[in-house]
N, CA, C, O and CB atoms as a CASP TS submission, in Angstrom:
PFRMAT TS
TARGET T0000
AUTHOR 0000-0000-0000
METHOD Language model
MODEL 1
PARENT N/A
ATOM      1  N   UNK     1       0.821  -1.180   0.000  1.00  0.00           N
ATOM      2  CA  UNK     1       0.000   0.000   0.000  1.00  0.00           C
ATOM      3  C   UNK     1       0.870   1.249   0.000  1.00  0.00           C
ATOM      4  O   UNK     1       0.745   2.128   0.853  1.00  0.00           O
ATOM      5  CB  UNK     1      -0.937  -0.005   1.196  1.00  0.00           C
ATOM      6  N   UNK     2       1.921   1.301  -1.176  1.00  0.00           N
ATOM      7  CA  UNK     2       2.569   2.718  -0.782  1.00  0.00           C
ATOM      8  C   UNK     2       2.532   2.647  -2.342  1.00  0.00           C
ATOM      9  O   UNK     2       2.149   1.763  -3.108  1.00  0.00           O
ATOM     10  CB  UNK     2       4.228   2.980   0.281  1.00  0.00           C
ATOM     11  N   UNK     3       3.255   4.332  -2.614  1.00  0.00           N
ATOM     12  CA  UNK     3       3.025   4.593  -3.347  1.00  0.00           C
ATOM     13  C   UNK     3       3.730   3.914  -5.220  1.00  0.00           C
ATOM     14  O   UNK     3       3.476   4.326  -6.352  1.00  0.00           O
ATOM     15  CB  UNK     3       3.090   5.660  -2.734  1.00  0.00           C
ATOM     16  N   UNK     4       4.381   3.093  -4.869  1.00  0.00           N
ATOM     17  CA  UNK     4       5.194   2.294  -5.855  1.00  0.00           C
ATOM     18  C   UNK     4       5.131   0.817  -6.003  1.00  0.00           C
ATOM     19  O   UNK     4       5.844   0.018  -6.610  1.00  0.00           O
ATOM     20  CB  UNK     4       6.469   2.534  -5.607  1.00  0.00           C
ATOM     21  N   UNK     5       3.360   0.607  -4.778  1.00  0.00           N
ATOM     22  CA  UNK     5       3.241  -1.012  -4.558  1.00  0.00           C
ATOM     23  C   UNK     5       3.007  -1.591  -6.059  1.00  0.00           C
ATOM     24  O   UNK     5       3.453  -2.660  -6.476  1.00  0.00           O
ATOM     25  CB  UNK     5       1.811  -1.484  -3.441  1.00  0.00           C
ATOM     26  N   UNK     6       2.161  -0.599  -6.830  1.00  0.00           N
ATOM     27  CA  UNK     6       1.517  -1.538  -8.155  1.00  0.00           C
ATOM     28  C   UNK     6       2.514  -1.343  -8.846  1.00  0.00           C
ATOM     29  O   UNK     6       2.591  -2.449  -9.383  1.00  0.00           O
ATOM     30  CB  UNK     6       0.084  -1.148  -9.007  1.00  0.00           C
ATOM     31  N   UNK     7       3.603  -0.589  -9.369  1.00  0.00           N
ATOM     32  CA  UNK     7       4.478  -1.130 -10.135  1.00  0.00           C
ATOM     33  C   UNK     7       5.473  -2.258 -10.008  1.00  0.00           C
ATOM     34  O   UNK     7       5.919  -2.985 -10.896  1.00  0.00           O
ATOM     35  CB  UNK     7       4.980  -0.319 -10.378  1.00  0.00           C
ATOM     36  N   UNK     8       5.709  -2.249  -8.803  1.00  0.00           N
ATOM     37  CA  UNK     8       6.440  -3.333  -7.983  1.00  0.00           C
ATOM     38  C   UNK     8       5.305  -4.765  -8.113  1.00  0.00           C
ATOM     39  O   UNK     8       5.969  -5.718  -8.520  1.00  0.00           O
ATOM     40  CB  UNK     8       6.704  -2.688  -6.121  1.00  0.00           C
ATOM     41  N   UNK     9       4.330  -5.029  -7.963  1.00  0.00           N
ATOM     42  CA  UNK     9       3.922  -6.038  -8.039  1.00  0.00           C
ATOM     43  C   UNK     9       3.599  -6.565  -9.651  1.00  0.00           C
ATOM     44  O   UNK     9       3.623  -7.718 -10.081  1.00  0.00           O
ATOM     45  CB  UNK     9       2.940  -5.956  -7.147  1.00  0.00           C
ATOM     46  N   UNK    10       3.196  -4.902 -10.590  1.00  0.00           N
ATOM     47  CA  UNK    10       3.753  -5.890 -11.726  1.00  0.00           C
ATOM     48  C   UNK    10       4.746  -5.773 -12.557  1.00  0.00           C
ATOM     49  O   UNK    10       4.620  -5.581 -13.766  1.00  0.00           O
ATOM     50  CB  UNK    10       2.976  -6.127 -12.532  1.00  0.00           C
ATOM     51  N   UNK    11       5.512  -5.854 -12.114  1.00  0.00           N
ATOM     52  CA  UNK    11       7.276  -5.989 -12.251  1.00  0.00           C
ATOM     53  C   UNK    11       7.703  -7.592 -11.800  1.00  0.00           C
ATOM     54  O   UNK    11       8.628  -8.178 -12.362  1.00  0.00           O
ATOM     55  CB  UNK    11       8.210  -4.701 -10.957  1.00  0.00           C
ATOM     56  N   UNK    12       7.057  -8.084 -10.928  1.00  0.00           N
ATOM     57  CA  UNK    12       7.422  -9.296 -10.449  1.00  0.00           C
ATOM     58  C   UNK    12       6.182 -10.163 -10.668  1.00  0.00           C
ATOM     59  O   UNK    12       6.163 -11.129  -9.906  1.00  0.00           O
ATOM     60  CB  UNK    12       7.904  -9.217  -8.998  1.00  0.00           C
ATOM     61  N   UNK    13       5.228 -10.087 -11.432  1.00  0.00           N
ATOM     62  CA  UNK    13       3.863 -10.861 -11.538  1.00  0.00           C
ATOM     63  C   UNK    13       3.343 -10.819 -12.764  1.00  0.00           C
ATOM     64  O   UNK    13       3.404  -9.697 -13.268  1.00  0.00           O
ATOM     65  CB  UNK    13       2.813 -10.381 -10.668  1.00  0.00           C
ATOM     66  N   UNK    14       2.801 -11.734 -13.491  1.00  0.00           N
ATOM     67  CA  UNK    14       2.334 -11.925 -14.318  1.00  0.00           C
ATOM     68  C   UNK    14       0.683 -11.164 -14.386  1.00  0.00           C
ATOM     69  O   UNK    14       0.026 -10.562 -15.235  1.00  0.00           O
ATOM     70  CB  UNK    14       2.587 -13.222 -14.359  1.00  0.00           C
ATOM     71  N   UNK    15       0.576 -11.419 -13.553  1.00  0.00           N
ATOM     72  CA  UNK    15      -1.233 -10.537 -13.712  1.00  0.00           C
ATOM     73  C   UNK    15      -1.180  -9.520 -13.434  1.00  0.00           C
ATOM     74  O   UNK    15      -0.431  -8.831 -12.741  1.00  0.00           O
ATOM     75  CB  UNK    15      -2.526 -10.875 -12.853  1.00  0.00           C
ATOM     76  N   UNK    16      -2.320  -9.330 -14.196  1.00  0.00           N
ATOM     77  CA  UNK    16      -2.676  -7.712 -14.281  1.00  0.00           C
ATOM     78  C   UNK    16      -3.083  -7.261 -13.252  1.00  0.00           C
ATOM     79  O   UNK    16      -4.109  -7.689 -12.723  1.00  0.00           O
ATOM     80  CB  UNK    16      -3.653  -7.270 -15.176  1.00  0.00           C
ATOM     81  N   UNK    17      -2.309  -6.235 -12.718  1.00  0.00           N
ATOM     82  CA  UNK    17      -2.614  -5.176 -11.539  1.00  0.00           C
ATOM     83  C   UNK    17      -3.335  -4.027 -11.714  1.00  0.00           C
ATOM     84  O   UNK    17      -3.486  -3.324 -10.714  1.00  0.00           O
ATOM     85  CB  UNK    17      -1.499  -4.669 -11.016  1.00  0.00           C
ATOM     86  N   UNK    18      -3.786  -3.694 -12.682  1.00  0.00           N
ATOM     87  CA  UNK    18      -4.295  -2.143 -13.165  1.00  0.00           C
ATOM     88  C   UNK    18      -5.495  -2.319 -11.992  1.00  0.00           C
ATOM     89  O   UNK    18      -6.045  -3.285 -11.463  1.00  0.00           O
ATOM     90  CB  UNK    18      -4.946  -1.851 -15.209  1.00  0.00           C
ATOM     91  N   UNK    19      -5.617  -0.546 -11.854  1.00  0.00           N
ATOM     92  CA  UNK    19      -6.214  -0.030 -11.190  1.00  0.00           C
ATOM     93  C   UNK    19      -8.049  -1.078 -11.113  1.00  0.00           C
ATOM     94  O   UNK    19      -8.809  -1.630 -10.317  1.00  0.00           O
ATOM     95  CB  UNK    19      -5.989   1.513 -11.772  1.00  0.00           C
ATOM     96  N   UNK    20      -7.874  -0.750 -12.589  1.00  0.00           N
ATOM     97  CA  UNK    20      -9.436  -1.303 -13.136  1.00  0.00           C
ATOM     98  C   UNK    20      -9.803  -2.791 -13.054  1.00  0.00           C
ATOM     99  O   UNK    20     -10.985  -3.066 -13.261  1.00  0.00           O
ATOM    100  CB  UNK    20      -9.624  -1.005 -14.726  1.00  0.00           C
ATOM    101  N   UNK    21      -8.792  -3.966 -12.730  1.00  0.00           N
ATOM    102  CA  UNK    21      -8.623  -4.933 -12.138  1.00  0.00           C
ATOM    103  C   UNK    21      -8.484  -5.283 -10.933  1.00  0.00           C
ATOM    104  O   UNK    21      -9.238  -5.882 -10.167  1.00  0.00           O
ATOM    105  CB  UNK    21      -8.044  -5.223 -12.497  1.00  0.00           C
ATOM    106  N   UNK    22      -7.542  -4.899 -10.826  1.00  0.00           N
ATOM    107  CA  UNK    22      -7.396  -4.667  -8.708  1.00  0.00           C
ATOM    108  C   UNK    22      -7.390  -3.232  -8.051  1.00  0.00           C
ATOM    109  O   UNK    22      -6.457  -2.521  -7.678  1.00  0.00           O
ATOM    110  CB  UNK    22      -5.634  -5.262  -7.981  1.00  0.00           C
ATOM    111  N   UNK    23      -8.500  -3.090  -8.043  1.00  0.00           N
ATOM    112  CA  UNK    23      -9.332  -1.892  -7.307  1.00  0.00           C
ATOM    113  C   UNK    23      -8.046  -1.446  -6.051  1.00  0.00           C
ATOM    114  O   UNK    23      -7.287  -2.327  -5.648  1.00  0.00           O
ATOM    115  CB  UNK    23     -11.185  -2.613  -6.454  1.00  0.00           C
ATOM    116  N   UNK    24      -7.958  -0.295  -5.635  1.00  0.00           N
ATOM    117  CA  UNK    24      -7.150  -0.231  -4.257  1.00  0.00           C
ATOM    118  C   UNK    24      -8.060  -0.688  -3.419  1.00  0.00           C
ATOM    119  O   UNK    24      -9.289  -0.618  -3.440  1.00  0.00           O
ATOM    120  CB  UNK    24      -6.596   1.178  -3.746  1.00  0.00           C
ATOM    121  N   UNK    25      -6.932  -1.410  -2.299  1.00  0.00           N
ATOM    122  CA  UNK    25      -7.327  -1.689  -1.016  1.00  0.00           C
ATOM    123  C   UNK    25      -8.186  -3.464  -1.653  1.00  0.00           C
ATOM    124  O   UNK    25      -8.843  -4.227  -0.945  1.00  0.00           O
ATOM    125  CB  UNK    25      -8.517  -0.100  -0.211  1.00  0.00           C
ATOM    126  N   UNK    26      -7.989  -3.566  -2.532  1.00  0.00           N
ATOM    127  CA  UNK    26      -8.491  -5.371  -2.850  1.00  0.00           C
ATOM    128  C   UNK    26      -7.733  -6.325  -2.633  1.00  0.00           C
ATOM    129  O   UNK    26      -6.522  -6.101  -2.629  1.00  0.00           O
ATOM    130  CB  UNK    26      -8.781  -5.804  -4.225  1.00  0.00           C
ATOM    131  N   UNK    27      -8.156  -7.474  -2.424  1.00  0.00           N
ATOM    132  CA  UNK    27      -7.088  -8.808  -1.990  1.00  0.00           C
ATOM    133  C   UNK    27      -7.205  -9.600  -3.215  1.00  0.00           C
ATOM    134  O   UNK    27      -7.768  -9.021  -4.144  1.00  0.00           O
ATOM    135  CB  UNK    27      -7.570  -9.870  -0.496  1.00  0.00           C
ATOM    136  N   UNK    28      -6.897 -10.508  -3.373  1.00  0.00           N
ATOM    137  CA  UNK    28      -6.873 -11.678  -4.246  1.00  0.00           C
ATOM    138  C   UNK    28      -5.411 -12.346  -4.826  1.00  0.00           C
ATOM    139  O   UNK    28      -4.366 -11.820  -5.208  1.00  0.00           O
ATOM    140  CB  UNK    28      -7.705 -11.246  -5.416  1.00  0.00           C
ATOM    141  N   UNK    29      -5.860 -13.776  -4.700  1.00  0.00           N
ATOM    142  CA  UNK    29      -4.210 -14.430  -5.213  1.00  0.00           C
ATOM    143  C   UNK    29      -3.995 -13.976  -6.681  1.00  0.00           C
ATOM    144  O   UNK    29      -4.636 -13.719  -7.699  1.00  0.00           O
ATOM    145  CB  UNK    29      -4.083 -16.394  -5.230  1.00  0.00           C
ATOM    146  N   UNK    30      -2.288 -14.040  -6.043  1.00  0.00           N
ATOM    147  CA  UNK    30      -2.049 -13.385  -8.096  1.00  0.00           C
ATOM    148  C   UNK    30      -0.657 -14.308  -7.800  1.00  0.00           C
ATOM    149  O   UNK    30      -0.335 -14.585  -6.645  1.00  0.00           O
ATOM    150  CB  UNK    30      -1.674 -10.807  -8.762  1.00  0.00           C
ATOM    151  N   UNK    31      -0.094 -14.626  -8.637  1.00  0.00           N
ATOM    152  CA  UNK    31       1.738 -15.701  -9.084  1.00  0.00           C
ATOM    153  C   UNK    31       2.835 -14.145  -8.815  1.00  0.00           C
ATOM    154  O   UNK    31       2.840 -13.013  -9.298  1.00  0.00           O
ATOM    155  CB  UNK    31       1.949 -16.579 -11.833  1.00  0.00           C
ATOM    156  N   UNK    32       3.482 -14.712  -8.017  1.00  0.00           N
ATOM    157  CA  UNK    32       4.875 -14.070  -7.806  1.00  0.00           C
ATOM    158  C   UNK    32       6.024 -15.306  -7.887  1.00  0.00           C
ATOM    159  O   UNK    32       6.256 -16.277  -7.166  1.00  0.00           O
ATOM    160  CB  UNK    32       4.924 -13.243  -6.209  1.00  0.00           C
ATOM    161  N   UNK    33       6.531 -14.862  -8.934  1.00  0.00           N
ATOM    162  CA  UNK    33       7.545 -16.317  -9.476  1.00  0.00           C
ATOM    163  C   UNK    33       7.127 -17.467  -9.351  1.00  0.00           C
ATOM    164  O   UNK    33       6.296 -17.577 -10.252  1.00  0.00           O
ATOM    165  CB  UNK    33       8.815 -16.580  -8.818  1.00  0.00           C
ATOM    166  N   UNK    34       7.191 -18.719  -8.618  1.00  0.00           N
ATOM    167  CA  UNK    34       6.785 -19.550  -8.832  1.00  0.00           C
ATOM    168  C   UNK    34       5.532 -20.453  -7.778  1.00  0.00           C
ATOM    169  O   UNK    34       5.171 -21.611  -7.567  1.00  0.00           O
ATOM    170  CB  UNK    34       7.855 -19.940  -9.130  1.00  0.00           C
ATOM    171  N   UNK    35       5.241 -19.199  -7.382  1.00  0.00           N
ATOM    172  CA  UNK    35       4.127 -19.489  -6.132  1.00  0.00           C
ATOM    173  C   UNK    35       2.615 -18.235  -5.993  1.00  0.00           C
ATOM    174  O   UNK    35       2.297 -17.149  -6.479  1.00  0.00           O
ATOM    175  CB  UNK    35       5.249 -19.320  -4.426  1.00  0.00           C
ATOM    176  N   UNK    36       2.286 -18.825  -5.424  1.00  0.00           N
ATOM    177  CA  UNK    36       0.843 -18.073  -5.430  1.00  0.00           C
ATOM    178  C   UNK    36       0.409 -17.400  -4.058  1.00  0.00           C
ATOM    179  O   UNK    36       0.040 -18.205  -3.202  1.00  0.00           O
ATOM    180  CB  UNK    36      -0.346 -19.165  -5.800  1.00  0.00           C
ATOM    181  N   UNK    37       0.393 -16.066  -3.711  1.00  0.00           N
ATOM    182  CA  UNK    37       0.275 -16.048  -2.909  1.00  0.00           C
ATOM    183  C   UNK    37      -0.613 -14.594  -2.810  1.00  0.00           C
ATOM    184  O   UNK    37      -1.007 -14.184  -1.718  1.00  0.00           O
ATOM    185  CB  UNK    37       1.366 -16.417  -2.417  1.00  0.00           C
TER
END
């Protein structure tokens, strides 16, 4: 939750992080290298 979290998560993740997908403040599993978490 800071200000460089969503580039950082998709920098290291295959799914889509956009705003219009993962709303702020939403949860859900997404793949960070070879695990799901």
């Amino acid at each position: 939750m800071g200000p460089k979290s969503r580039d950082l998560l998709a920098a290291i993740s295959d799914n889509d992080v956009s705003n219009e997908v993962f709303p702020f403040s939403a949860s859900r599993l997404i793949n960070i290298g070879h695990g799901e978490v």
